[in-house]
N, C-alpha and C positions, 0 to 999 in steps of 0.2 A: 504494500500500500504506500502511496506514496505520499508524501508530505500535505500537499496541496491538496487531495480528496481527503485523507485524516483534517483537515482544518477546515473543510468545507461542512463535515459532518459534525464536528465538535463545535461551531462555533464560534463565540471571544468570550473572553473572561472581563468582567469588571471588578475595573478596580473601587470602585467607588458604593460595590453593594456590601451590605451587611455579611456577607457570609465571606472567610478568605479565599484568597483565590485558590490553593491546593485542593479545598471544598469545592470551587465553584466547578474546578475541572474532576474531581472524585465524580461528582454528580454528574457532570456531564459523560465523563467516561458508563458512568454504572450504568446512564440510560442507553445511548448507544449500544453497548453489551446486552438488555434483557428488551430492546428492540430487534438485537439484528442485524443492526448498519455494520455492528464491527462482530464477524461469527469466529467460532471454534478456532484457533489459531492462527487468525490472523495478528499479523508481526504486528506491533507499533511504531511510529518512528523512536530512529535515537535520542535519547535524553537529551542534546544538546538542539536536537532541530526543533523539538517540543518547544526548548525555552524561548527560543528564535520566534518558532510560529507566536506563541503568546506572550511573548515579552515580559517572561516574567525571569527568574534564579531556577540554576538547573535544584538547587535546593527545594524551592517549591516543586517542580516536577517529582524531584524522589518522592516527596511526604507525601505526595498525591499516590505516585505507584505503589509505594510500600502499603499503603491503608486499604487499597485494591488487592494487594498480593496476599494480603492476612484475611480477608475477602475469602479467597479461593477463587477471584475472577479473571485475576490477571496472573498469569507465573515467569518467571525469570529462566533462563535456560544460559547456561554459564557459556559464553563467547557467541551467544547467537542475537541476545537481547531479550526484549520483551512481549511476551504475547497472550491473546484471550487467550485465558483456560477452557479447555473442553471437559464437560462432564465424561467421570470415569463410569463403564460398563463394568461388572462384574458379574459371571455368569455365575449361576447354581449350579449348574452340569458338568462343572470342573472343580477339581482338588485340587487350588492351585495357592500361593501365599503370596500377600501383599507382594511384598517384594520383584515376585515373575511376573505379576498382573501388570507392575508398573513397566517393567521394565521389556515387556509385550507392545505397547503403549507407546514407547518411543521416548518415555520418563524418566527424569532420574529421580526412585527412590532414596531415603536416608530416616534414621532413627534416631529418638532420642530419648536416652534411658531414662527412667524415673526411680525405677529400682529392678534390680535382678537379688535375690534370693533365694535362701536353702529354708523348708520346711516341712512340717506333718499334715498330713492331708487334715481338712475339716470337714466335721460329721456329712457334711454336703457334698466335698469332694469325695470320702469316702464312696456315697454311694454311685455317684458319678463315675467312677474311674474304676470302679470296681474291687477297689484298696482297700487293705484290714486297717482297721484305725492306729494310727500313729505313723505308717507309712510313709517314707522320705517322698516329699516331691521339690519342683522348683518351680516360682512362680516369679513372671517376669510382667513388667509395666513399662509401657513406653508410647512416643507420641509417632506415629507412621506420616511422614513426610513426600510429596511427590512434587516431582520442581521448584523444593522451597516451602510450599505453601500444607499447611496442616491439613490431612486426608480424616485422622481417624484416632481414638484413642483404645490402648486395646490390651488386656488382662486375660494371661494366660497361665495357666495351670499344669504342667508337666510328671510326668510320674515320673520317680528319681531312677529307675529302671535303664530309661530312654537316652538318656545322655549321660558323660563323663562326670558336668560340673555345669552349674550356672554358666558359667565364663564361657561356655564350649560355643554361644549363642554369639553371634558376635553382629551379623546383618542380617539375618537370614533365620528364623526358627525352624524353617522347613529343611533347608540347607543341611543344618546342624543334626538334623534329626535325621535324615537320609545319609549322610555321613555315621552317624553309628547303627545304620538298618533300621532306624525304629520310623521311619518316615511315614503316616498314617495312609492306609490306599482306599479307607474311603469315611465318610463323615455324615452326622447328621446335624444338620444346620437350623437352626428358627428365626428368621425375621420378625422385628415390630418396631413399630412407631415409640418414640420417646420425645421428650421435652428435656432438652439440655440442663443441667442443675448448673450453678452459679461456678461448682468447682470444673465441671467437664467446660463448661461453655468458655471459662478462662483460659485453660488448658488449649483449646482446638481456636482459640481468637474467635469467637462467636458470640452474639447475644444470648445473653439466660431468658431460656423459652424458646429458643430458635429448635425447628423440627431436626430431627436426626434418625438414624438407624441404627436399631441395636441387632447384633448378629451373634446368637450362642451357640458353639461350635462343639461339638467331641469327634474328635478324631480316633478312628481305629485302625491296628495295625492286621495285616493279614490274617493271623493267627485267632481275631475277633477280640483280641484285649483291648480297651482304651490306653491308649496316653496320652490324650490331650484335653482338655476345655480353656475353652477363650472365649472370652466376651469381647464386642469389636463396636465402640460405639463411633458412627459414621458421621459425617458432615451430610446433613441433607439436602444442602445446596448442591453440592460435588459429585454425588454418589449416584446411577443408577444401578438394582440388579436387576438381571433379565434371565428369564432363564426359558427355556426352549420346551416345547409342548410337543406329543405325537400324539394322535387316538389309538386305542387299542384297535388291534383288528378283528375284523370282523369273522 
């Protein structure tokens, strides 16, 4: 896109209204984005020709992009610049982790820890996982990141069986877990509707009350044991799933 159509559809800032200008172009980007005018990955110009076109500090242009990019609307792609985010698909049909979904996608995933931990299963995980009470597991927290911008926040449960160490988990929980054989080959999943609480919604940069997805996971190993449960609460701006339908036959 090139400069002169991006300013055609955005355009001018005043300087003289109530709102600042990083606002007045947030606003004007966001509507353009949930119109249309600017779709699924389309580039922006460069930070420098922005400031140009609106006459303003490439500083105001960051503040602008940055508040779009904790959005989920806009994402950063390191040497390429910046572009609308497209909503991410994720099928039902497939056993596959955050991480391969991203990077399927053409995305660069990344994590960021909250806590990793050694523990006993709880009376719930016990009967979950199929564990005799007091049972080592490992449970991991972390925020699931996809070109920058916060995807998901997601608590998982591990039988201590399945992996070496906490540690062993490094980018990848499935990765790690396919590296010691125990990688689950198949799952049962439940989707639903939630309402963001004040600690997830700060967590994922969203409003508290903002719609989201919660996704409860157990993963089983060939042999029909569990070792897995994760709970995966999603950005519902972000996120579609889709999953594929056949009729039985006749």
């Amino acid at each position: 896109m090139g400069v002169t159509s991006f300013a055609d559809i955005m355009g001018t800032l005043d300087a003289k209204a109530p709102a600042p200008l990083y606002q007045q172009l947030q606003r004007a980007l966001r509507e353009a984005i949930q119109s249309n005018q600017l779709g699924p990955n389309d580039a922006l110009p460069a930070e420098r020709d922005m400031a140009e076109t609106f006459s303003v500090s490439r500083i105001t242009i960051r503040k602008a992009l940055d508040g779009l990019v904790g959005e989920g609307l806009l994402t950063r792609r390191q040497g390429a610049g910046t572009f609308v985010a497209s909503r991410v698909e994720k099928s039902f049909s497939k056993l596959s982790s955050f991480t391969e979904d991203m990077i399927s996608r053409g995305r660069v995933p990344h994590s960021a820890w909250l806590s990793r931990s050694d523990g006993s299963v709880t009376p719930e995980e016990s009967l979950t996982l199929g564990l005799s009470p007091g049972s080592p597991v490992y449970r991991f927290n972390r925020i699931r990141y996809a070109d920058g911008a916060p995807m998901a926040l997601e608590f998982s449960t591990i039988a201590a069986f399945a992996l070496p160490s906490a540690q062993a988990v490094e980018t990848s929980l499935y990765a790690a877990l396919e590296k010691s054989d125990h990688r689950p080959t198949r799952a049962l999943q439940r989707l639903r509707a939630v309402l963001f609480s004040a600690e997830h919604a700060e967590t994922l940069g969203v409003t508290v009350g903002d719609a989201g997805l919660l996704i409860e996971r157990r993963g089983f190993l060939k042999d029909g044991r569990a070792v897995e449960v994760t709970q995966s609460y999603y950005r519902g701006d972000a996120y579609d799933f889709v999953a594929e339908l056949n009729s039985l036959p006749e």
